[in-house]
N, C-alpha and C positions, 0 to 999 in steps of 0.2 A: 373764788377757787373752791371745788368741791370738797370734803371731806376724801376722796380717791388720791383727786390730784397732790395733798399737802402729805397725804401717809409716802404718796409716790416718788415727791422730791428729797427726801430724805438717801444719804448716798447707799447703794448696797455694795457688798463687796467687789474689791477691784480684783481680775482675775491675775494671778501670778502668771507671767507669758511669757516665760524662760522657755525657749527650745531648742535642744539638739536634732539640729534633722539628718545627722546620723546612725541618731539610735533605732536601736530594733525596732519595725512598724511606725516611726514617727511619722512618715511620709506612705499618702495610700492616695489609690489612684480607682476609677471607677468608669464605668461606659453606661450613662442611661440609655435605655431603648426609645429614641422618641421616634414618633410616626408621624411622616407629614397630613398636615391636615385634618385628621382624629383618629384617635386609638382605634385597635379593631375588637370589637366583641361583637360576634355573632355565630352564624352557621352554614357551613356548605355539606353536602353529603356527594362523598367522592368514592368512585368503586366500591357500593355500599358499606363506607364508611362514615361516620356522624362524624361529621367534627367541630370542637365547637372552638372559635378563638378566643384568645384573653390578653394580647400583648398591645404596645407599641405606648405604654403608657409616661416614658421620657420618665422625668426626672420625682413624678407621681405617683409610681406603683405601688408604696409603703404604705399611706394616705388614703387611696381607694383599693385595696387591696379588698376589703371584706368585704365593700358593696358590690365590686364586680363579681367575688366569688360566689356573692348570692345568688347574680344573673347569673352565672353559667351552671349555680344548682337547679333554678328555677328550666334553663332552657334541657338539662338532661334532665332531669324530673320529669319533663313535656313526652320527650323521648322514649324514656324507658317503658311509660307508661302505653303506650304504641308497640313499641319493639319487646319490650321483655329481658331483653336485653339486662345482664346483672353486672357488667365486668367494665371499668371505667380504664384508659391509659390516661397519666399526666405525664405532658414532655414540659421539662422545668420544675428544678428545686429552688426558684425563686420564690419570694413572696408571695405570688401571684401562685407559682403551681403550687405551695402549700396550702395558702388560706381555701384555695379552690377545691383540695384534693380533702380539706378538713371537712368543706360543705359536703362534699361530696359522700363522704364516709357517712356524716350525718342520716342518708336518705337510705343505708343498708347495703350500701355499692360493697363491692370487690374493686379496691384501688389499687392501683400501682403507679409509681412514680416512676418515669425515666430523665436521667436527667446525665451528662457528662462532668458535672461539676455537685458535689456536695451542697446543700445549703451555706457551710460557711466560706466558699470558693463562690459563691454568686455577689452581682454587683446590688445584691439587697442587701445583702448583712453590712455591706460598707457604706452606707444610707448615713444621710445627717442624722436624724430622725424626728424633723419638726412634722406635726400633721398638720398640712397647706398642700394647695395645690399649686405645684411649679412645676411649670416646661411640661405642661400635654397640651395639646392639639384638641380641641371636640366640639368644632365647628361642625350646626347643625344636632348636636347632639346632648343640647341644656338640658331639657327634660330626665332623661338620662343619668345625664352627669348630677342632676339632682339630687334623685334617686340616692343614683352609688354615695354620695357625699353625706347624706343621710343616716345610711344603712352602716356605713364605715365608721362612723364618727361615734353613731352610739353604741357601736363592736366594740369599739378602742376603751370607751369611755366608763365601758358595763365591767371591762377586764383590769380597772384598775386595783390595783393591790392584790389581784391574784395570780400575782409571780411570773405576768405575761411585760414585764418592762416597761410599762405606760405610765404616765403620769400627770397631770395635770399643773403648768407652767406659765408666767407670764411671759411674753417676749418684745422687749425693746425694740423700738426702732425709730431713726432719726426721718424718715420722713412714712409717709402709708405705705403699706407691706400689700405690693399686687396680688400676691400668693392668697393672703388672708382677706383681702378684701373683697377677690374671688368670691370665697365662700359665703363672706355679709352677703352679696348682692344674690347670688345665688340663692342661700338656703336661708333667707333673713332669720334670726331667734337661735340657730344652730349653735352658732359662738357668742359671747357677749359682744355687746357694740366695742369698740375700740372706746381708749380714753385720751386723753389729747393732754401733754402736761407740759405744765411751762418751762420744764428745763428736761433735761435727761436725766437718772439719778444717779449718776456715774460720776468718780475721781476725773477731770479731766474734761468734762462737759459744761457747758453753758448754754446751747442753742434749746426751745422747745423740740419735742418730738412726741411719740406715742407709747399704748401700753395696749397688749391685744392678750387677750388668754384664750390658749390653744392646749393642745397636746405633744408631750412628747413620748416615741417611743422609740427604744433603744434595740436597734437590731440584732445586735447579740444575745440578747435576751431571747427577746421576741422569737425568732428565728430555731433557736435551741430548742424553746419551750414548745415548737409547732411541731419541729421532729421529734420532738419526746414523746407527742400528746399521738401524732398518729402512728410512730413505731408501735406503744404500748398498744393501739385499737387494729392492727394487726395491715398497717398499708407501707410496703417495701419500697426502699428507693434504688433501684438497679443503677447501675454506673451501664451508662449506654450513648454512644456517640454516633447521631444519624448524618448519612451524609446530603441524602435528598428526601425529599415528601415521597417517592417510591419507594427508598429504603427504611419509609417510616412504615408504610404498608405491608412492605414484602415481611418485616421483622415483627410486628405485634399479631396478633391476636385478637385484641379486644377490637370489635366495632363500634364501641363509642371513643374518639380520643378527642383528649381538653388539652387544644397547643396554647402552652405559658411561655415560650421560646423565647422571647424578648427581641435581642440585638437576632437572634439565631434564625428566626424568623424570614431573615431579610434573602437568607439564601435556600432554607428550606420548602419555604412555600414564595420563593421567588419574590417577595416583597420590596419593590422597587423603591417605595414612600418610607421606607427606615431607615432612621440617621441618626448614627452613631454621636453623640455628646460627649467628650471627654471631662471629668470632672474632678477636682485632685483635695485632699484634707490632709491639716497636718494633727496632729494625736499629739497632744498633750498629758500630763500624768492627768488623775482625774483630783476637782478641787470640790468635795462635796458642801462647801460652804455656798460657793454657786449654785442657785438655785432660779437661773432666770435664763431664755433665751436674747440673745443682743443679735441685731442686725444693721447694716450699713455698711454699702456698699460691700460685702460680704458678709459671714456669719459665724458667730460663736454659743454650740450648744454645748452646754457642761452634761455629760453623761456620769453614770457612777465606774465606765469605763475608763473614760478619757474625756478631758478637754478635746471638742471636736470645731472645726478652725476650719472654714469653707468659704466656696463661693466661685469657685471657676466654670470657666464656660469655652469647650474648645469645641464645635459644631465640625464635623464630619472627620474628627480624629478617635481611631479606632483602635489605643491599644492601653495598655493598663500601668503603664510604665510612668510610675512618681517622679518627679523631678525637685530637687532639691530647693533647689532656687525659687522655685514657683512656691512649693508649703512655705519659708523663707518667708518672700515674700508677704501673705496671708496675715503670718502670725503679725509682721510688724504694722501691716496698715492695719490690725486692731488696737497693737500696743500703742500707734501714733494717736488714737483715736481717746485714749486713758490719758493722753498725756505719758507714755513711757517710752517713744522712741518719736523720732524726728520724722513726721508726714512726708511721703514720699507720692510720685504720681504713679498711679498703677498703670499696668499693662491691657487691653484690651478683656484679659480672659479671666480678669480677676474681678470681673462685673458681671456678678451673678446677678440677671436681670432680664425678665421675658421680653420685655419694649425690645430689648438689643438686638434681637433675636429670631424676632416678629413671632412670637407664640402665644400670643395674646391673641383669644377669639376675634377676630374682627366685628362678631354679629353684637360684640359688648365693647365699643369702641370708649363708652365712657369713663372704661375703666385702664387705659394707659393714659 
């Protein structure tokens, strides 16, 4: 047994899993935007307008968030440099339209953001916040997805302890995490190898499992700290509600626009291949003794927010609406899991799992 594995059997704290899922925000509910078959990033130019897209990235947009906003500075960059053009639109104050509109300031643009929901009204800020890749699509597009997973990882990574909510985490799991092993296979040396230990090191375990070190970062922070950073460099976020890609035309001005639309997408620019994921957490007080990510068969990430308690998967349901009974649920298949409530069988939607789901690249079949 290596020196890792005997520090790793040692028990760490067991998480207090008291919950009322009546209380204020205990129960949250989320819509990822995934896209069938692979995300869209690229360019059309429509009634001499540039437009570049950045959506359909499912239940990944937190994760690749920086790499992709590199690509779309990289392809306005290409642009402007042609056009001349100074004046950029972002539609979405997700994730994705900040980090992009950040790159984007970067290059000396005139930004604006449009968005119908605030940053903390989008389905980013209610994000687990492990960085892994779960639930996108990007068949044919590995090279790419390398890329972005590169560029993001060492964004996240360069930002820790400078009050952008990141950190660096180990996270449990009872058998290989498809999410994280993504990335080994992908971006070999990016993350450490995984470690393999003979037991779990949890109140309540006996079976071996694993240890993977990743990142985490916490949406609320995160998220705060991007609208702070580009209010003070002077780029607005207009409260603006489009009804079609014509009304996106007829209403702006700038002729370059960067659509982060997400779910929005699907009816704005018609996007037939977007499906709505329904996804639900239950909020826990936060236990800052907890300092690890756990997974199985769903997931528990300790924030300095909240105990955050996930793992559902409802495919083509499309509204925001928590359900009691399902956070409920969550919390006790983890506490059965401690040994603190009596193992129950789950429901269908409480197997947060790409295999289930078929979102797993097919062209990397060896990895379901």
């Amino acid at each position: 047994m290596s020196s890792d594995q005997m520090t790793a059997v040692a028990d760490l704290p067991t998480p207090d899993l008291t919950f009322d899922p009546d209380a204020p925000g205990a129960c949250v509910a989320g819509v990822r935007p995934y896209r069938d078959g692979s995300y869209r990033l690229g360019t059309e130019t429509v009634s001499g307008r540039f437009i570049v897209h950045n959506y359909g990235h499912g239940g990944a947009g937190l994760t690749l968030s920086w790499g992709c906003a590199a690509k779309v500075r990289n392809l306005v960059q290409e642009r402007v440099a042609a056009s001349h053009d100074t004046k950029v639109a972002v539609l979405g104050a997700g994730v994705m339209g900040l980090t992009a509109a950040t790159m984007l300031r970067d290059l000396g643009l005139t930004v604006t953001i449009y968005s119908d929901l605030m940053p903390v009204e989008t389905t980013s800020f209610k994000a687990g916040g492990q960085w892994a890749v779960s639930i996108v699509a990007f068949a044919g597009k590995e090279r790419e997805l390398k890329d972005i997973l590169k560029i993001s990882y060492t964004t996240f990574k360069n930002s820790i302890g400078k009050g952008f909510g990141v950190s660096e985490v180990p996270n449990y799991t009872a058998k290989p995490s498809e999410n994280l092993e993504l990335v080994l296979a992908l971006v070999p040396g990016l993350l450490p190898p995984r470690v393999s230990l003979p037991r779990m090191p949890f109140e309540g375990h006996t079976k071996p499992g694993f240890k993977y070190q990743t990142l985490l970062v916490e949406p609320p922070i995160f998220l705060d700290r991007l609208e702070k950073d580009l209010e003070a460099r002077g780029v607005r976020i207009v409260h603006r509600k489009f009804i079609s890609k014509a009304d996106v035309f007829a209403r702006l001005t700038e002729k370059i626009i960067v659509n982060c639309t997400g779910m929005g997408a699907k009816k704005l620019w018609n996007d037939t291949k977007m499906i709505p994921i329904k996804g639900q957490l239950a909020m826990l007080p936060p236990q800052p003794a907890l300092r690890y990510l756990y997974g199985q068969d769903g997931y528990m990430f300790p924030r300095s927010d909240h105990v955050v308690i996930g793992g559902t998967f409802e495919r083509f349901v499309n509204n925001e609406i928590p359900d009691k009974a399902v956070c409920q649920g969550l919390v006790d298949h983890i506490a059965s899991l401690f040994g603190r409530a009596v193992p129950r069988p789950l429901p269908d939607i409480h197997i947060h799992h790409p295999r289930n789901a078929q979102m797993v690249n097919p062209a990397m079949p060896h990895l379901v």
